[in-house]
Every structure is written in structure tokens, then in C-alpha cells.
C-alpha positions in Angstrom: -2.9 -18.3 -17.6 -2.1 -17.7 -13.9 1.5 -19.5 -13.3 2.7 -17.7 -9.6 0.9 -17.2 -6.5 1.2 -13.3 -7.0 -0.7 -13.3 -10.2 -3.6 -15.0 -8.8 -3.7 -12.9 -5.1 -3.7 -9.7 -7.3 -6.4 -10.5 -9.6 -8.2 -11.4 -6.4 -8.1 -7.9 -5.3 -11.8 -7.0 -6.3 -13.5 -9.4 -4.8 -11.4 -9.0 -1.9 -12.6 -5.7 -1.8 -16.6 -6.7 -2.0 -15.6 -8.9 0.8 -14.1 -6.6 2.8 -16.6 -3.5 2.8 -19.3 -5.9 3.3 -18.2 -6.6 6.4 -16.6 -3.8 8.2 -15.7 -4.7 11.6 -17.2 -1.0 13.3 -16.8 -1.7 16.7 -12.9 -2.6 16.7 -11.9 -0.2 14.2 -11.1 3.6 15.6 -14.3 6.1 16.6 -14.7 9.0 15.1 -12.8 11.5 17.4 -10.3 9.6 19.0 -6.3 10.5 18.8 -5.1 7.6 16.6 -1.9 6.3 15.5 -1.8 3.7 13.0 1.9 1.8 12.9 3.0 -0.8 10.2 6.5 -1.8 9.1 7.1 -2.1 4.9 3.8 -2.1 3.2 2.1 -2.5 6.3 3.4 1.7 6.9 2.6 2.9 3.3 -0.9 1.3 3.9 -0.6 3.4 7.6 -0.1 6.6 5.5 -2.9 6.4 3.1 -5.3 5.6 6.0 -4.2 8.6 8.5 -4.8 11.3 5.4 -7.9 9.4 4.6 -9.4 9.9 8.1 -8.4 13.4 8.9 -9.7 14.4 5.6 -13.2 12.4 6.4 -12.9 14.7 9.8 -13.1 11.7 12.2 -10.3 13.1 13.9 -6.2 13.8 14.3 -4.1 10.4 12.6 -1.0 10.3 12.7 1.4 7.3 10.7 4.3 6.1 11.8 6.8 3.1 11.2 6.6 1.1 14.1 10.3 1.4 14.8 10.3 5.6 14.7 6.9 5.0 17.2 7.4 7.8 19.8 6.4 6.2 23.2 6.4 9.4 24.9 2.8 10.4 22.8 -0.5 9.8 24.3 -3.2 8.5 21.7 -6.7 7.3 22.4 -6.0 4.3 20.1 -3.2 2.3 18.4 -4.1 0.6 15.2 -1.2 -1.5 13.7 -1.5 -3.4 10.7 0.5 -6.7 10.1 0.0 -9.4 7.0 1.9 -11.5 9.1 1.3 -10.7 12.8 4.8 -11.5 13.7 6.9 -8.7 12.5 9.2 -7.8 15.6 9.3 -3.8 15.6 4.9 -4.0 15.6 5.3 -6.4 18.7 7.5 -4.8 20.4 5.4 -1.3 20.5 2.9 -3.1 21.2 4.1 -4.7 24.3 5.8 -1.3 25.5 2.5 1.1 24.7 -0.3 1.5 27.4 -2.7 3.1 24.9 -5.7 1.1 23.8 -5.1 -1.0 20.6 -6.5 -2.7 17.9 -4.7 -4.8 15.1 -5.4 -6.2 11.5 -3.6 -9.2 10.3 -4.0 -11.9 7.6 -3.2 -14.7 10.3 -5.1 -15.8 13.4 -2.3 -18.1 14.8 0.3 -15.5 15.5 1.4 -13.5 18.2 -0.2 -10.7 17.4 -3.6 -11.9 18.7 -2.7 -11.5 22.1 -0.5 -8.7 21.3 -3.4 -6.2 20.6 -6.3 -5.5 22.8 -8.6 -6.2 19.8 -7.7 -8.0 16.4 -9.9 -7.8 13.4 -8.6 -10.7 10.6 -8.9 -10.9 7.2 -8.0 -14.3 6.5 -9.7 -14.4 2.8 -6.7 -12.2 1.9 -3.8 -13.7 2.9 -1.1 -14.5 0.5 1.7 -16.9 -0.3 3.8 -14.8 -2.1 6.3 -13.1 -0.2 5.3 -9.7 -1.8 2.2 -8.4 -0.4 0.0 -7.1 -3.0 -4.1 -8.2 -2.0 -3.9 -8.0 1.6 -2.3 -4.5 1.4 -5.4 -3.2 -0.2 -8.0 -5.1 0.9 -7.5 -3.9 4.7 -7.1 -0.4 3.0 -10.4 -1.5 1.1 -12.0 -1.9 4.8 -10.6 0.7 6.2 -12.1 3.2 3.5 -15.8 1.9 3.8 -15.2 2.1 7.4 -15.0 6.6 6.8 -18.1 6.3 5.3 -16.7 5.8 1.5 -18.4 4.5 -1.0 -16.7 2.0 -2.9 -18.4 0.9 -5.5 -16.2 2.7 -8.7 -12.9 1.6 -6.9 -14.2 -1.6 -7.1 -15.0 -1.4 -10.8 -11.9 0.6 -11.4 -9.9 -2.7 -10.2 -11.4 -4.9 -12.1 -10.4 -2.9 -15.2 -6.8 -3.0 -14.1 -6.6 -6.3 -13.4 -7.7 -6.9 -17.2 -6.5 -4.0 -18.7 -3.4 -4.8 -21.3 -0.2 -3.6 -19.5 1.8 -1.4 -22.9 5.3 -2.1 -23.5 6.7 1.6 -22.2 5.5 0.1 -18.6 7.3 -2.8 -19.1 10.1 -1.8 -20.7 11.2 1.1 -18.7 14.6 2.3 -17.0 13.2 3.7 -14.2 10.0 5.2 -12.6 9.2 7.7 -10.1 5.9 7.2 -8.7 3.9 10.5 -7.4 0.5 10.6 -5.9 -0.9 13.6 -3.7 -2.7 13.5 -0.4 -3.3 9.5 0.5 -2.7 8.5 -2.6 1.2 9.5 -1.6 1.5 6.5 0.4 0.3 4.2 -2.1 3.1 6.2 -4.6 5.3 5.1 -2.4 4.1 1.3 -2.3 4.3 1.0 -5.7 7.6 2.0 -5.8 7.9 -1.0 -3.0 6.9 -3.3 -5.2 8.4 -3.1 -8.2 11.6 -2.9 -6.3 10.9 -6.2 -4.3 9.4 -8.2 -7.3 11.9 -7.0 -10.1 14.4 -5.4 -8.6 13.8 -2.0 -10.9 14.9 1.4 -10.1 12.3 3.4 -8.6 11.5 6.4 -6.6 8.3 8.0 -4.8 7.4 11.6 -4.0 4.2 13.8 -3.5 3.4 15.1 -7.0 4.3 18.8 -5.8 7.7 17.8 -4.6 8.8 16.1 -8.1 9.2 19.4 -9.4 11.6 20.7 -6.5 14.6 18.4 -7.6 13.8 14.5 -8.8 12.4 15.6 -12.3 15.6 15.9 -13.1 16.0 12.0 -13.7 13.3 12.4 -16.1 14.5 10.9 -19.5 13.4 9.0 -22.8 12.5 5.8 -21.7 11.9 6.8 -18.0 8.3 6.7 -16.3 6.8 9.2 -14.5 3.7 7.5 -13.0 0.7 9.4 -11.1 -1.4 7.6 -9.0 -4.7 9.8 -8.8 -4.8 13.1 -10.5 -1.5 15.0 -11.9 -0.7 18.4 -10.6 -1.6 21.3 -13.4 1.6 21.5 -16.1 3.6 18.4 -14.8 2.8 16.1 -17.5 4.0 19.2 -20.0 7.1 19.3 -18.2 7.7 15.6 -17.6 7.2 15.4 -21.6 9.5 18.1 -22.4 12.4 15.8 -20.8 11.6 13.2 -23.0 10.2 11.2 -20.9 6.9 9.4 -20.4 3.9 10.6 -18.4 1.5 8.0 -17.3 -2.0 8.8 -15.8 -5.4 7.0 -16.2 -7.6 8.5 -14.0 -8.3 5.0 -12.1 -9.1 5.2 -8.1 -5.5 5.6 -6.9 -5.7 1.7 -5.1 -6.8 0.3 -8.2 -4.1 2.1 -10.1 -1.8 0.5 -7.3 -2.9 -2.8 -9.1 -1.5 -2.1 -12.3 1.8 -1.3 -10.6 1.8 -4.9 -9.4 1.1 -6.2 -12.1 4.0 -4.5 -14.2 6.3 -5.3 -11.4 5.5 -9.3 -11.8 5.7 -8.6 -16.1 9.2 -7.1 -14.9 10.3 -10.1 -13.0 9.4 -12.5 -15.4 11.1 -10.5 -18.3 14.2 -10.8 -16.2 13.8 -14.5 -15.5 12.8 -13.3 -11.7 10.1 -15.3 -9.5 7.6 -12.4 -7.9 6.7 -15.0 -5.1 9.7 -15.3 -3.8 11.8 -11.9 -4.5 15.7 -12.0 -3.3 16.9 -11.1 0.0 13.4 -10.8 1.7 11.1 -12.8 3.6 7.3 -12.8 4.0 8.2 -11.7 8.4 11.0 -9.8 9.9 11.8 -11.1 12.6 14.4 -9.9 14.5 16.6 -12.3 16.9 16.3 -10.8 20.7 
């Protein structure tokens, strides 16, 4: 039975996803060719990472990803795309308001400052959340922003679904500690599922590209530690990971939908530590930032 706002928004995640490659929004999204730099803060910039690999790799042209803080104003692109849930994070309006390059945002929220912020603002209203942690909104602009290269998404879709019902096994649940690796765009997702399992139950977590776990962080590899691959694992890392003691987990799932079953361990986490995942300590669903 669904008890908390963030169970219910990340079940929703598939048919968030129908929703949103149904309706891709071509004309404000980037063209094929143009300089782009996609900005976020949080979630919003793992999101920002994924999509920049993404769209190089589909050979629409040079992306680069950037927290909106470390933005550097002294680059010309052809296009800015910035992605807030909220559309009232402070570092995202700021750029904004300081670049003179074309832009283009995607929020969950049409009465924020961010609609005048951007030259153009797609909104995805349908996935907005109440939980503080951002889990469906996350993916379903990701989910858009994928169909909008030209992907196909039909097996990520099913791949969700079978997360979202899959049983989650006590090692996830259970764990000491995880490192999360992914390789190409499925690094920055790595790196959000680290995000989330630190905001919703506090855990001990870490995120590299798959290659780099080798070159130093396996060495936290234990009995009862997780070393979780979003995507496909690297040739001879699960041998090595097992040889610590420690578990290797890998399913084969899309890398987004495996993202799912990271959020839904971090909310089995919370509740095992008598945590709420909607409304995670020290954090708020905006940061905004007194002038």
C-alpha cells in the first residue's frame, strides 16, 4: 500500500515516461548542431550530465554540463538549456539573468520565476512532486529529452515498470554502504542515485565512472557493502568486487529504470530507520539563497 508522496511519484515514473515522449516539445528543445550547455543545480545537474553524453553520442552536436554555479560566462553557446523542478533555485536564475545566449528551460512549475527567466520554457506539470526528494520529475524530463535524439523508448519504458514491481532483496536494503558506477550517461545517473539514497536515508554512498572504481575507491569494498552498476559492468569488475567480499549488483535494466530501483531502496532505507523520504532532514524542495 502506498503511504508517502515519494512512493506514489516513483511508481508513476512509467507513465510519466509514455507521457512525456508522446509529446516532445521539438521546437524549444536544442537543434541538432547548435553549441549547447545544459545547467542544473542537485539532481537537476546529474540529469544535465546524462543528457550532454547522450546528445554528443546521437551526434547532434558539442554539450557541455555544468552546475549552474561553476557556469563559465566567458563561453559562447548557441543555446542554454537549464533544468529546474522548482523554477526558483537561485544559482539557475542568476545565470540566467547574467547570460546573453539564447535559452530554453524545463520545470515542473508554471508560476515561478523561471518563466520569464528563460527565453522559452517547456513544462511538465504531470510530473511534479511533493516530496522534497525529486525522483519522477528527474527522469521524466530525461525521459523527453531522450525521445527528443531520436531514441526509442519503448524497453526503458517496460524496463521501469519491472522495477517499480520488482521485489527489492534484503542485501539492498540491508547494506553498509554503496558505490554506485555507471559508464558514459549512465555516470550521471550513478551519481543521482547516490543523491538519493543520501537525501532520503541518510546512507553512505559514493559514485564513480565504472573504470575509475578500480583506480582507488574499490578499496571500501567489503562483506556487506554494495557495489551497484547502473548499465553494463566493465569486463572483470564484478570478479574483483567479489573477491573483497563484497556484493556486485547488476540487472541489465535501461540505466533510468535501474535509477528507480535506487529510489525505491532509498525510501525502504528511510523507513527501516524510522525516516520520512518526503521530507528528508536539512533540505528543502528550492534553494534559495537570500540576496
Amino acid at each position: 500500500m502506498v503511504t508517502t508522496h515519494t512512493e506514489a511519484e516513483i511508481a508513476s515514473q512509467p507513465s510519466c515516461w509514455r507521457r512525456a515522449v508522446a509529446a516532445v516539445p521539438a521546437d524549444a528543445l536544442p537543434r541538432r548542431g547548435e553549441r549547447v550547455a545544459v545547467v542544473g543545480c542537485g539532481t537537476s545537474w546529474f540529469i544535465a550530465m546524462a543528457y550532454a553524453v547522450l546528445r554528443e553520442r546521437a551526434g547532434h552536436g558539442e554539450t557541455d554540463a555544468f552546475a549552474a554555479s561553476e557556469f563559465p560566462h566567458g563561453r559562447r553557446y548557441d543555446r542554454v538549456l537549464a533544468l529546474t523542478r522548482s523554477g526558483t533555485t537561485t544559482e539557475v536564475l542568476d545565470l540566467l539573468a547574467r547570460t546573453t545566449d539564447p535559452s530554453v528551460a524545463i520545470t515542473a512549475d508554471p508560476g515561478t520565476p523561471i518563466m520569464t527567466a528563460a527565453d522559452e520554457v517547456v513544462v511538465l506539470d504531470y510530473a511534479d512532486e511533493k516530496s522534497v526528494v525529486q525522483t519522477r520529475f528527474a527522469t521524466t524530463q530525461l525521459a523527453m529529452l531522450r525521445a527528443s535524439l531520436g531514441e526509442d523508448l519503448t524497453q526503458a519504458i517496460a524496463d521501469a515498470e519491472e522495477a517499480v514491481a520488482a521485489p527489492l532483496p534484503d542485501t539492498l536494503v540491508q547494506a553498509e554502504q554503496f558505490s554506485f558506477l555507471g559508464t558514459g550517461w549512465a555516470v550521471g545517473l550513478a551519481q543521482e542515485a547516490a543523491l538519493k539514497m543520501r537525501e532520503a536515508s541518510r546512507s553512505w554512498t559514493e559514485a564513480y565512472p565504472a573504470m575509475e572504481y578500480r583506480h582507488g575507491p574499490i578499496s571500501i569494498a567489503a562483506p556487506g557493502r554494495v557495489t551497484w552498476m547502473l548499465g553494463s559492468a566493465p569486463e572483470g569488475l564484478r570478479a574483483q568486487v567479489e573477491q573483497t567480499g563484497g556484493t556486485f549488483f547488476e540487472t541489465g535494466l535501461d540505466p533510468m529504470a535501474e535509477l528507480i530501483r535506487a529510489q525505491r531502496v532509498a525510501v525502504a532505507r528511510a523507513f527501516a530507520q524510522g525516516l520520512s523520504p518526503d521530507e528528508p532532514m536539512h533540505l528543502t524542495r528550492s534553494v534559495i539563497l537570500s540576496s
